[in-house]
C-alpha positions as CSV (number, residue, x, y, z in Angstrom):
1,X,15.5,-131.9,64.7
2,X,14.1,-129.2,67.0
3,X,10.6,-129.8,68.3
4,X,9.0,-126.7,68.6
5,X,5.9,-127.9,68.9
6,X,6.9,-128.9,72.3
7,X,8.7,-125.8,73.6
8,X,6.4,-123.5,71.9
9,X,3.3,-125.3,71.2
10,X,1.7,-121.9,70.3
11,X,3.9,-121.1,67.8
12,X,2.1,-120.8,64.6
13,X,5.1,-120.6,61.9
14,X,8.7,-121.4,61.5
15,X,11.6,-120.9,58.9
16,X,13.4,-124.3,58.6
17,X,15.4,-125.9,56.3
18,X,14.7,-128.9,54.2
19,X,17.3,-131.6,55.1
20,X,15.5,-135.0,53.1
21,X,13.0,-135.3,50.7
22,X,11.4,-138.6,49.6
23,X,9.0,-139.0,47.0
24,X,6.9,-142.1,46.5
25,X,4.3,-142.9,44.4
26,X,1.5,-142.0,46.9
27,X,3.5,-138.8,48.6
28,X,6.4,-136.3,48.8
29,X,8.1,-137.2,52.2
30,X,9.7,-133.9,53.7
31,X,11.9,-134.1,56.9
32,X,13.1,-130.1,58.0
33,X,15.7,-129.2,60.9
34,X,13.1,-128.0,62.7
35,X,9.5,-128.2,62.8
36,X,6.1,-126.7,64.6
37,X,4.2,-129.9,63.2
38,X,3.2,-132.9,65.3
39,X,3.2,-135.6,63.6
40,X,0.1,-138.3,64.4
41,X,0.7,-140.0,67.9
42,X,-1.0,-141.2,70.8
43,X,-4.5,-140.6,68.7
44,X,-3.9,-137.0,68.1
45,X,-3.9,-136.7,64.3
46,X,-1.3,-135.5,62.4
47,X,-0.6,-131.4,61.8
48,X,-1.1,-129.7,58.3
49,X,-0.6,-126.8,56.2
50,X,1.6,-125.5,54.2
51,X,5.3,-125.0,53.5
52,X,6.5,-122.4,51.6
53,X,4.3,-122.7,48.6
54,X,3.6,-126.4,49.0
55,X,0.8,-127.8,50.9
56,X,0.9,-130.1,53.8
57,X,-1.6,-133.0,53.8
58,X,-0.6,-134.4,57.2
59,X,2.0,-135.3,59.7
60,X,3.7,-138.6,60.4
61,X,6.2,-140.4,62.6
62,X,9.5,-141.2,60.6
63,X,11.4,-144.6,61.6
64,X,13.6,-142.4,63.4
65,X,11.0,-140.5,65.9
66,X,11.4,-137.6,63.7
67,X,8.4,-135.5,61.8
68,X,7.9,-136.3,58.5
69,X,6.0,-133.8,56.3
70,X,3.6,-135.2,53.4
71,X,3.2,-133.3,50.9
72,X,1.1,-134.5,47.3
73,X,3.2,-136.8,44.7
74,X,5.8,-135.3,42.5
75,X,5.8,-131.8,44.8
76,X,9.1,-130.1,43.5
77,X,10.7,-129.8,46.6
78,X,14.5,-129.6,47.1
79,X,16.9,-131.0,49.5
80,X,19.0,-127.3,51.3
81,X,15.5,-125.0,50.4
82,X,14.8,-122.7,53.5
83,X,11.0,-122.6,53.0
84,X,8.8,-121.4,56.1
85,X,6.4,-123.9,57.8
86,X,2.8,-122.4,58.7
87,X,0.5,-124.5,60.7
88,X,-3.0,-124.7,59.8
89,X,-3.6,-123.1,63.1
90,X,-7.9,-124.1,63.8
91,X,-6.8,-127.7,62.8
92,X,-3.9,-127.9,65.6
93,X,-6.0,-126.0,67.8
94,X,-8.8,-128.0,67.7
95,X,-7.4,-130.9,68.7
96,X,-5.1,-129.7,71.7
97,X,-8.1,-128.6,72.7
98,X,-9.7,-132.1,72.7
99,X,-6.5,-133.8,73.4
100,X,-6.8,-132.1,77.1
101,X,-10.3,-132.7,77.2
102,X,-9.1,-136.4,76.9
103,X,-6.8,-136.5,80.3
104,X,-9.3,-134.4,82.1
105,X,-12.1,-136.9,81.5
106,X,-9.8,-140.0,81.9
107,X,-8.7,-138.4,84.9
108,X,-11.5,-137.4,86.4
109,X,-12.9,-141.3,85.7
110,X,-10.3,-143.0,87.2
111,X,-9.8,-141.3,90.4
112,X,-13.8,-140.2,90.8
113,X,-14.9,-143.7,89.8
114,X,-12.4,-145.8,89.2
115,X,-12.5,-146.6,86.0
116,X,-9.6,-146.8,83.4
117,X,-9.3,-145.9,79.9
118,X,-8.3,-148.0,77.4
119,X,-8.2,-146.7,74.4
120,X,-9.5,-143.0,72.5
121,X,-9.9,-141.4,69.2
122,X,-9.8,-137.9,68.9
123,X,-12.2,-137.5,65.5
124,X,-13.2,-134.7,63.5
125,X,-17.0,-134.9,64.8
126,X,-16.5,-136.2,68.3
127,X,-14.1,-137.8,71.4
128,X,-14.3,-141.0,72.3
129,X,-13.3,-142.5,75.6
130,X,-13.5,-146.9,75.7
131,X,-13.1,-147.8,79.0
132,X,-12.4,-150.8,80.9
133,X,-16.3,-151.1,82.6
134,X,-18.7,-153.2,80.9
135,X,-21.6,-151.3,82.2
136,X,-21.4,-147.8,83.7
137,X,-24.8,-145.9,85.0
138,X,-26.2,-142.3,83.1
139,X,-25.6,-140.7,86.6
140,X,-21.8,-142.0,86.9
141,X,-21.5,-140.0,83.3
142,X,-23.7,-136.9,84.4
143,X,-21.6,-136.5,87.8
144,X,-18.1,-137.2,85.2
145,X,-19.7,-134.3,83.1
146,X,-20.1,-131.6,86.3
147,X,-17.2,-132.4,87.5
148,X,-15.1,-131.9,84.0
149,X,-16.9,-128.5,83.6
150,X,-16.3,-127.4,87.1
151,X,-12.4,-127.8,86.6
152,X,-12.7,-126.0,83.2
153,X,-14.3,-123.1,85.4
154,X,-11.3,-123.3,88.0
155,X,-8.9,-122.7,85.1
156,X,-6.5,-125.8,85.9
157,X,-2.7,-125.1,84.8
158,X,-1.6,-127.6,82.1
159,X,2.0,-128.5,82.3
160,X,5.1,-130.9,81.3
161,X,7.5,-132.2,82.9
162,X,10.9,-134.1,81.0
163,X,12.1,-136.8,83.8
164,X,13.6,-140.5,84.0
165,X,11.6,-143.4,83.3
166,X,11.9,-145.0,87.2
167,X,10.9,-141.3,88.2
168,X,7.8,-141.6,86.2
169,X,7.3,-144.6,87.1
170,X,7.6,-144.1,91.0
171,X,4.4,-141.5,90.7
172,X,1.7,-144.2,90.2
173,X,0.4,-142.9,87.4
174,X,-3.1,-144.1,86.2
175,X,-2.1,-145.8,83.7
176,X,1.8,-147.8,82.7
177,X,4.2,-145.9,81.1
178,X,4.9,-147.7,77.3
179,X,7.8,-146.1,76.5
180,X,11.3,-146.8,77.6
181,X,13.8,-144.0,78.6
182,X,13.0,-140.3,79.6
183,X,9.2,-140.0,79.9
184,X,7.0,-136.4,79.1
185,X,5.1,-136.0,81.7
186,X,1.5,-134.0,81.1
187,X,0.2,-132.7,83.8
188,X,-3.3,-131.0,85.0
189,X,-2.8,-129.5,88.3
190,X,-4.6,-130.8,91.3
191,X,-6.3,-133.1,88.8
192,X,-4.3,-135.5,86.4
193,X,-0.4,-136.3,85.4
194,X,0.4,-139.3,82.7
195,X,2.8,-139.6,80.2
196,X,1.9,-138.4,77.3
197,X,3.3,-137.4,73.8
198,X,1.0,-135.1,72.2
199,X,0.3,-130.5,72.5
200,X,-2.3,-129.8,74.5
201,X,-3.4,-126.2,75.5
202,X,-2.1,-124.2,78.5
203,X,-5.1,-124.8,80.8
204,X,-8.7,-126.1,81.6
205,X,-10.1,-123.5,80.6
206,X,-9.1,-123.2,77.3
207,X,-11.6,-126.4,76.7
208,X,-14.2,-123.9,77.1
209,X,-17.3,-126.8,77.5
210,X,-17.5,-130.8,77.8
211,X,-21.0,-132.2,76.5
212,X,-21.8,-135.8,76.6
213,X,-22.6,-137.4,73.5
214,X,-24.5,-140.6,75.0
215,X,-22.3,-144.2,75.5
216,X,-22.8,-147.4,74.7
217,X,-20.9,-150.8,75.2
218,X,-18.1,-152.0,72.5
219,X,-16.9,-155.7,72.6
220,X,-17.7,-155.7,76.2
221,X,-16.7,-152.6,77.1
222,X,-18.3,-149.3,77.6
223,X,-17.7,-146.4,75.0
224,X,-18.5,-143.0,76.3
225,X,-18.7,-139.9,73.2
226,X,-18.1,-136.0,74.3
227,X,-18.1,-133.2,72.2
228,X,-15.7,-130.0,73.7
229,X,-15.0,-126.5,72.9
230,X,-16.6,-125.2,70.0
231,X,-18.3,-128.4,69.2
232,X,-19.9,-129.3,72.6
233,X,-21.4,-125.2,72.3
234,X,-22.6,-126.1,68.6
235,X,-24.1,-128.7,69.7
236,X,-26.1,-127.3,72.2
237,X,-27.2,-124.7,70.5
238,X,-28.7,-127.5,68.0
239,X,-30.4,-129.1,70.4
240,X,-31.9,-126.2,72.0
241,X,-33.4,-125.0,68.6
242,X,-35.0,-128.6,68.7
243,X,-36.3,-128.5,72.2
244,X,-37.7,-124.8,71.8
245,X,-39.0,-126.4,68.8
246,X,-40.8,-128.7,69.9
247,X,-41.8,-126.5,73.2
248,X,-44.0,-124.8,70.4
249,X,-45.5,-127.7,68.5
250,X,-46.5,-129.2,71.9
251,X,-47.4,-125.9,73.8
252,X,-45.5,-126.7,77.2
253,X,-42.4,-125.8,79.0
254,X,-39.5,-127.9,78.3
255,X,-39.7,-130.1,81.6
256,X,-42.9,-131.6,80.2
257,X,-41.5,-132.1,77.5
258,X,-40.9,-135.9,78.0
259,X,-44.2,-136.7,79.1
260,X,-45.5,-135.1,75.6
261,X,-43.6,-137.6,73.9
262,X,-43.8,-140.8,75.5
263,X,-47.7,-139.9,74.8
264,X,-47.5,-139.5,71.5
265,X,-45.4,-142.3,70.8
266,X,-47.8,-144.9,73.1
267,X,-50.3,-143.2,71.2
268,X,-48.4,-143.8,67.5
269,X,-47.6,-147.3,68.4
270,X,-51.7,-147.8,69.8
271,X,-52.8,-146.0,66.2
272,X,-50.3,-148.7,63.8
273,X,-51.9,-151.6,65.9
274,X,-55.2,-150.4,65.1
275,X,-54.3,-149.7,61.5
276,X,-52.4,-153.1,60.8
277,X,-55.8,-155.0,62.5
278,X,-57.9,-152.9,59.5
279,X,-55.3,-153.4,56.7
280,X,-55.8,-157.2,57.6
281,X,-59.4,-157.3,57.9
282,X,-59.9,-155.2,54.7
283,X,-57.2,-157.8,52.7
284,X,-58.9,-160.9,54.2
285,X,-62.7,-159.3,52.5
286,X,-60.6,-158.7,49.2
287,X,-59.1,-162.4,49.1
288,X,-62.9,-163.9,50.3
289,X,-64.5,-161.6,47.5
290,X,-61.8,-162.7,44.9
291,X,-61.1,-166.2,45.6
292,X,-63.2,-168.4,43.2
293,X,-65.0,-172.2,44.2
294,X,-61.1,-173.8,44.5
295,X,-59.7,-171.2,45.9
296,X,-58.0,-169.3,43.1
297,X,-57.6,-165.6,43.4
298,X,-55.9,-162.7,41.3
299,X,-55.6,-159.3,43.5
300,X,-54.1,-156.4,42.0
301,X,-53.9,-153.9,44.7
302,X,-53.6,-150.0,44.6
303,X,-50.0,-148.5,44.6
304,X,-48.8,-148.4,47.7
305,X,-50.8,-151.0,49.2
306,X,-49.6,-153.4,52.3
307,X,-48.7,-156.6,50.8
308,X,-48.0,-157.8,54.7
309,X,-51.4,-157.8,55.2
310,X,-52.1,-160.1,52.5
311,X,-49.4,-162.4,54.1
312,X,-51.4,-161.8,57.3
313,X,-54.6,-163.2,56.6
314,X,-53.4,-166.3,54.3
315,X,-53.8,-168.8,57.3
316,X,-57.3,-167.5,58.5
317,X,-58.1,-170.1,54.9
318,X,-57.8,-173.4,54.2
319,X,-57.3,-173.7,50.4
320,X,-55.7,-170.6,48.7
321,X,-54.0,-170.0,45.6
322,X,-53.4,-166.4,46.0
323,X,-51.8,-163.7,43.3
324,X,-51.1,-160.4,44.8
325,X,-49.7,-157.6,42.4
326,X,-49.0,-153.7,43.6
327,X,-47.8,-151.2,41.4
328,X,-44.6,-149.8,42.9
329,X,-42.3,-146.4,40.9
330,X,-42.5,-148.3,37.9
331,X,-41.9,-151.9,38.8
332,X,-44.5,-154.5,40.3
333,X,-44.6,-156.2,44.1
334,X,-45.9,-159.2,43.8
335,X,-46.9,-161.6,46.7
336,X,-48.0,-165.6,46.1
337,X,-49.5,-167.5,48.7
338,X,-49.9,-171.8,48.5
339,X,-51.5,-173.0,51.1
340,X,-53.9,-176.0,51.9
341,X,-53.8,-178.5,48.7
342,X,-51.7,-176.1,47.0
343,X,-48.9,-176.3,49.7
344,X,-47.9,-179.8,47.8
345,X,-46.9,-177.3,44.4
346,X,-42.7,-176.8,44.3
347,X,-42.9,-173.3,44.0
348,X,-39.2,-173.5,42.9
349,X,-40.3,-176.2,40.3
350,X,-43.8,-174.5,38.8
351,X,-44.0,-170.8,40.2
352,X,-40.3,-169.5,39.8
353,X,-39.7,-170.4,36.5
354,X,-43.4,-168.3,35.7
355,X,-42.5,-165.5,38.0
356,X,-38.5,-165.1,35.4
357,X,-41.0,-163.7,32.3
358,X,-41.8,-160.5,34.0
359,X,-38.5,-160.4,35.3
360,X,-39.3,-161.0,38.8
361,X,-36.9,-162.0,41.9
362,X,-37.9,-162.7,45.2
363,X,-38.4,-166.0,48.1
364,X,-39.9,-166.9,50.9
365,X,-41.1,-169.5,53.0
366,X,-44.2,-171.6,52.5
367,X,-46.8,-170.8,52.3
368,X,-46.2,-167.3,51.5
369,X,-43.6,-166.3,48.9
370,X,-42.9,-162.3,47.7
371,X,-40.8,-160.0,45.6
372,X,-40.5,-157.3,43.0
373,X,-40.9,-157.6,39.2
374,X,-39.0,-155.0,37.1
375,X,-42.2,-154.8,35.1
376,X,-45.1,-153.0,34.3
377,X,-46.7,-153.5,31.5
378,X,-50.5,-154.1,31.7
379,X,-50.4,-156.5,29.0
380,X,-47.6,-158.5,30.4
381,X,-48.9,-158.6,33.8
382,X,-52.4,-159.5,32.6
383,X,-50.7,-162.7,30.9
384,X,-48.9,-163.7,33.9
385,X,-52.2,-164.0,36.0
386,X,-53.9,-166.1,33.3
387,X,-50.1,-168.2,33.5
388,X,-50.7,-168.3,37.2
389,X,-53.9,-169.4,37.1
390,X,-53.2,-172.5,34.5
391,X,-50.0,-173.6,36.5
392,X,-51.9,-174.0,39.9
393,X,-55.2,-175.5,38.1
394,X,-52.5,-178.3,36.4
């Protein structure tokens, strides 16, 4: 099979021949005598797109090394047709793009910082680089950023080279060589050669833009995310409609921007305090006003009520028997609270079994229990506080 997608990784259709076809129940397998499509390897996905009439779903590796087309089930191929091959051009495109992106940033890592890659995925959305760091600081990925938009700017020459595997070997590459016999050697002038199976574009700056995505450690190592070429722009121009945004909202230029926020949010943060203090003060007047001589109380509370703040003020008493009920989108939150003497009912035993005939599910911990009730009925509900009240009187 010729591999035109190595010679002429540009080339954007073809006129082959079909020499196999398999069809499964899951795919038609199609393997041509020659072929711009690269089939999935190294974590460069798989080409697409059509031939001849038929669409192209994806591109694999046969047994054999070679490309094998996939096509939908029961695609009427035949064995000898001379159909013509046309890539879907923004789909391969995209991802030589990122695929260099890849061994610029790996390279860059390793011989700026030191650090190895050890796996990537080259995704729809994003890149992602794992390395073999457990921590790695914010400035070690801003410098890696500069430095990987500076050689896009310099317009690096991407290039291959066909050679023998102790050849390859003997240039200390970054990383060991994992297959055996000739080797394809990828290299970025001046910046980065490894062997490498997969298309990439002609040079740097073709990659247009690397943005950093954030990173985060992965089963001990640390996982760095980039967007590149049209992506990384995209998503910059996102984020600068949010900053401009919120330059407006908080009337300031976008270096105070942080400031603004961090303010707000200690602010936020200082506001719920205050709230959840007032939500438990205001629940813990309901229960005192409610609770009768033994300590029995039925609350129904107003949709949308804080239930937590029930729970909150249960142990500021020492005998309680208390019933919460909130209406919530057509069911009912209910809350139950045992403590003091009534600690020694089995809520499994007594409450549980009265809680199943409004249809009720829900747990806890003693001494506050709390759930939902897929009812709503007034005079249901109205029954099940009178039951409530009987069972913890017994």
């Amino acid at each position: 099979m010729n591999k035109y997608y190595y010679t002429e990784p540009y080339r954007r259709s073809l006129t082959c021949t079909v020499t196999g076809v398999n069809h499964t129940d899951k795919a038609t397998e199609v393997v041509t005598d020659s072929t711009i499509f690269y089939p999935e390897s190294g974590g460069q996905p798989g080409d697409r797109g059509t031939l001849g009439p038929y669409r192209v779903l994806d591109t694999r590796k046969g047994d054999d090394g070679q490309s094998l087309l996939i096509l939908p089930p029961s695609t009427p191929v035949k064995e000898g047709e001379n159909l013509e091959l046309v890539l879907d051009w923004d789909h391969r495109y995209f991802f030589m793009v990122m695929h260099a992106a890849q061994h610029l940033l790996s390279g860059l890592l390793y011989y700026m910082f030191g650090i190895g890659t050890v796996a990537v995925h080259q995704g729809e959305d994003y890149l992602t680089i794992e390395t073999d760091k457990e921590q790695i600081p914010q400035q070690t990925v801003d410098e890696l950023v500069l430095a990987a938009n500076a050689r896009i700017r310099e317009n690096h020459r991407i290039l291959y080279h066909e050679m023998s595997h102790s050849d390859a070997e003997a240039l200390g590459l970054r990383r060991s060589i994992k297959v055996d016999g000739d080797v394809r050697i990828v290299e970025i002038e001046d910046v980065d050669r490894i062997a490498c199976g997969g298309v990439h574009v002609a040079s740097t700056g073709e990659i247009g833009l690397i943005y950093s995505l954030g990173h985060e450690q992965i089963r001990g190592h640390v996982r760095l995310y980039f967007n590149c070429g049209q992506n990384a722009l995209e998503s910059l121009l996102k984020e600068d409609k949010v900053i401009r945004s919120l330059n407006r909202t908080f009337s300031c230029h976008t270096d105070e921007l942080e400031d603004k926020v961090v303010a707000l949010s200690a602010g936020l943060t200082d506001a719920k305090a205050r709230l959840q203090s007032a939500n438990k003060a205001l629940a813990r007047f309901e229960i005192s006003s409610a609770a009768d001589a033994d300590g029995i109380c039925v609350i129904t509370a107003s949709e949308g009520a804080d239930l937590q703040s029930y729970a909150q003020a249960v142990p500021e008493f020492e005998d309680l028997a208390m019933l919460v009920l909130c209406p919530d989108n057509g069911r009912t939150k209910w809350l139950v609270a045992l403590k003091g003497k009534y600690e020694k009912l089995d809520f499994n035993v007594l409450i549980r079994p009265l809680l199943a005939r409004i249809d009720a599910k829900g747990g806890g911990r003693s001494p506050v229990f709390q759930g939902v009730a897929n009812c709503s009925d007034a005079t249901e509900l109205q029954e099940f506080c009178r039951q409530f009240k009987e069972t913890v009187l017994r």
